[in-house]
N, C-alpha and C positions, 0 to 999 in steps of 0.2 A: 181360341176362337179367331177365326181367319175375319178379317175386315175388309171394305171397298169403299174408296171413297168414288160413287162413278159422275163426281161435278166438281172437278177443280181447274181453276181459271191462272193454271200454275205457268202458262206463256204471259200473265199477266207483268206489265215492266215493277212491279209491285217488289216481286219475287226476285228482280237479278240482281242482287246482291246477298241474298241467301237458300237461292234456289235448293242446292244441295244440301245443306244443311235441313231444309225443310224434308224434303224427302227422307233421309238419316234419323231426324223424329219422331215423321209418321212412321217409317218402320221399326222403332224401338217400341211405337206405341200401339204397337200391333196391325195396322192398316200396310197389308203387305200389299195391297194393288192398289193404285190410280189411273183414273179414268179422265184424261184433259180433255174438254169441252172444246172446241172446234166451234164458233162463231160467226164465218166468214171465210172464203177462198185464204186468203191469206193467215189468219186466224188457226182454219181446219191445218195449213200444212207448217207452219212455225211449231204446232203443238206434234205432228207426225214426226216432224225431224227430233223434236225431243225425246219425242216414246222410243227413238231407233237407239237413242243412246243405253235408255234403260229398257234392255228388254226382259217381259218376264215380270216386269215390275211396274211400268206406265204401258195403257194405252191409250187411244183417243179419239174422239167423232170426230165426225165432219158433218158442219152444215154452216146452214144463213140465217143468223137471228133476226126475228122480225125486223128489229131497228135497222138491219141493212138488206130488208128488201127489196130497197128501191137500186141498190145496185148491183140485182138478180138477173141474168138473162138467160137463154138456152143454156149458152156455155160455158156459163158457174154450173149449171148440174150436169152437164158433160163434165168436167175438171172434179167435181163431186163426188160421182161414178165411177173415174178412174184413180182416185185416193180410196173409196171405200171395198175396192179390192184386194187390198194392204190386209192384212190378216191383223195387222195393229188397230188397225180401224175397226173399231167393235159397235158403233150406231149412229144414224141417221141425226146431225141436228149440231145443236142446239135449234130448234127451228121450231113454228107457232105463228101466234098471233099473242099482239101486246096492245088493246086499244085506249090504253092509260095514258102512254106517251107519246104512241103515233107518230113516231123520228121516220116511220115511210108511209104512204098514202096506205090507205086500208085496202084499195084491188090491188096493190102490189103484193100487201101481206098474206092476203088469202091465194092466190096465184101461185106463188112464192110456196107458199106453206103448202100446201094440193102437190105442187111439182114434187118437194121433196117424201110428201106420202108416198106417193108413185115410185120411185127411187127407192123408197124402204124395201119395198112392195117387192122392187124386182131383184135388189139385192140381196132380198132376205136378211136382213137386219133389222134391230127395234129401231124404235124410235125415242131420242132423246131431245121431252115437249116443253114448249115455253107459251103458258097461258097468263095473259092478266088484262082483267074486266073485259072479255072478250068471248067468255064463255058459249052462246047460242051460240054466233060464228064457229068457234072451234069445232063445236060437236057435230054443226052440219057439215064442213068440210070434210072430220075425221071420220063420221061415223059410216059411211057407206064404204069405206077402206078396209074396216077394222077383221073382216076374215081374209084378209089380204096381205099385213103387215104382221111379225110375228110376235111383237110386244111390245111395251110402248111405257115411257116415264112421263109423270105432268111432274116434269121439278118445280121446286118453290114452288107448289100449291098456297091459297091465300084467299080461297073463296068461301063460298058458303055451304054448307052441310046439304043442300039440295045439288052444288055440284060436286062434291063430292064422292054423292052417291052417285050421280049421274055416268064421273069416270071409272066406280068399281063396279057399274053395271057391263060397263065396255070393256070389263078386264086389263083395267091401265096397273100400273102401279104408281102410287104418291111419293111425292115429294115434301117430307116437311122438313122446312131448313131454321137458320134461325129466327127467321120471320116469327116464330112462338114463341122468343124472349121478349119482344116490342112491347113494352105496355101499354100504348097506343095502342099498334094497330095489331098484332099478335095473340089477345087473349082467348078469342073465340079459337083459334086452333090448338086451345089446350083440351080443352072439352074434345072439338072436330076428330085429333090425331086415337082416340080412344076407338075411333069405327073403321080406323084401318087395321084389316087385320094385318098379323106384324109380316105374313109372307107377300105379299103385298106393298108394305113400305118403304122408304129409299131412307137409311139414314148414314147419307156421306159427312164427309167434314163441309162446315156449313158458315156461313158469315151471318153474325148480328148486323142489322142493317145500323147504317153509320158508323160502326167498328173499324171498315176496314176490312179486306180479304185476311182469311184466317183457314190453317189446316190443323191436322191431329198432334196433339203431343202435350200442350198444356193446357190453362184453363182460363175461366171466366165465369164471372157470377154475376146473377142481373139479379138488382136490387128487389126483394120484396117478391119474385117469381118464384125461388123453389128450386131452381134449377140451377146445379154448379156442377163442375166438372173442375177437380182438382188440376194445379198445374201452376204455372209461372203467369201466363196471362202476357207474355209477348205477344208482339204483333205479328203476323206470316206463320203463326202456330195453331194446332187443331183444336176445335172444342166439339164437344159433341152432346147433345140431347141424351141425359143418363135412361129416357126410354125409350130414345130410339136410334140404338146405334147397328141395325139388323140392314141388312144389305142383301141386294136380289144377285146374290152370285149368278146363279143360273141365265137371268136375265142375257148379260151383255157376252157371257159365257168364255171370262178371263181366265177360268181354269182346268185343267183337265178333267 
């Protein structure tokens, strides 16, 4: 069974001292494509010059995560536009609305966020979404879009079963990361993850929040949860959700 991780933050400084090694891993451990997140101008094309080295085996988005949408203007999505012609470039984003943290005014986010819908839109590429506590906003932005863009991921999903439903009304596909090991704040998306159906689901290599960035190849067990995935349990190595390790090949459309 062929794997996809399509949200790894593998241009992160985290990784350069085992970049290689990590990728060497994941495809031992069967995740033969990666998909680098793109977060920003600078961001989207650090992670493009990577993808050029592996080709066949990394690609990667391009966009502006909410937290830098205050340093958005015409010509970040001109500069956008002309990366997202790269055949490497397989979707729109990381880009949304975040109004948990608010690191950029909230008209910048939605502005920001609208611009790169539009962008999808004429690119023909999904969309790679970033929502938190933010929900009404997103859906009035996104939702007059939606027979426009050709597909669309809400990663790290972490809401509520009414929005939930709300994005497979829209024909999104979910994101559940490991935000479902938290026992804090994770437990309700043990239940949640049960109503996506699994064509539908994104299960990339995923980080325990406070962990630490983590990709495929060994393991981690959270105490008292249920959930373990056999492995060594380094740092910069994959873990995955033993039910949800189902990937929308078709989506970002990595393969032949």
């Amino acid at each position: 069974m062929k794997l996809i991780d399509i949200g790894i933050n593998l241009t992160h400084r985290s990784f350069e001292s085992d970049r290689e090694l990590v990728l060497k891993r994941a495809q031992e451990a069967g995740v033969t494509t990666l998909i680098l997140t793109g977060t920003s101008v600078k961001g989207s094309r650090e992670a493009l010059r990577l993808v050029q080295h592996h080709p066949h085996i990394l690609f990667s988005t391009a966009g502006v995560h909410p937290h830098d949408a205050r340093h958005c203007t015409e010509e970040t999505i001109e500069t956008l536009r002309k990366m997202a012609e790269s055949p490497e470039v397989v979707a729109i984003g990381e880009c949304g609305l975040d109004y948990n943290r608010d690191f950029s005014p909230r008209p910048d986010q939605n502005r920001w966020f609208e611009a790169q819908i539009q962008l999808a839109s004429e690119v023909k590429k999904p969309l790679f979404l970033h929502e938190r506590d933010a929900h009404a906003a997103f859906v009035h932005i996104l939702k007059p879009y939606r027979d426009q863009f050709t597909a669309g991921v809400v990663h790290c999903f972490t809401g509520t079963e009414a929005e939930l439903k709300a994005y497979l009304d829209l024909d999104l596909h979910i994101g559940i990361t490991g935000w479902i090991c938290d026992e804090r704040r994770g437990q309700h998306l043990q239940k949640l993850v049960k109503l996506v159906p699994l064509n539908r689901s994104e299960g990339s290599g995923f980080r325990v929040p406070g962990s630490g960035f983590r990709v495929p190849g060994s393991g981690f067990r959270v105490p008292g949860s249920g959930f373990r995935v056999p492995g060594s349990g380094f740092s910069n190595v994959s873990l995955f959700c033993p039910f949800c390790p189902f990937c929308p090949f078709h989506l970002f459309r990595c393969f032949p």
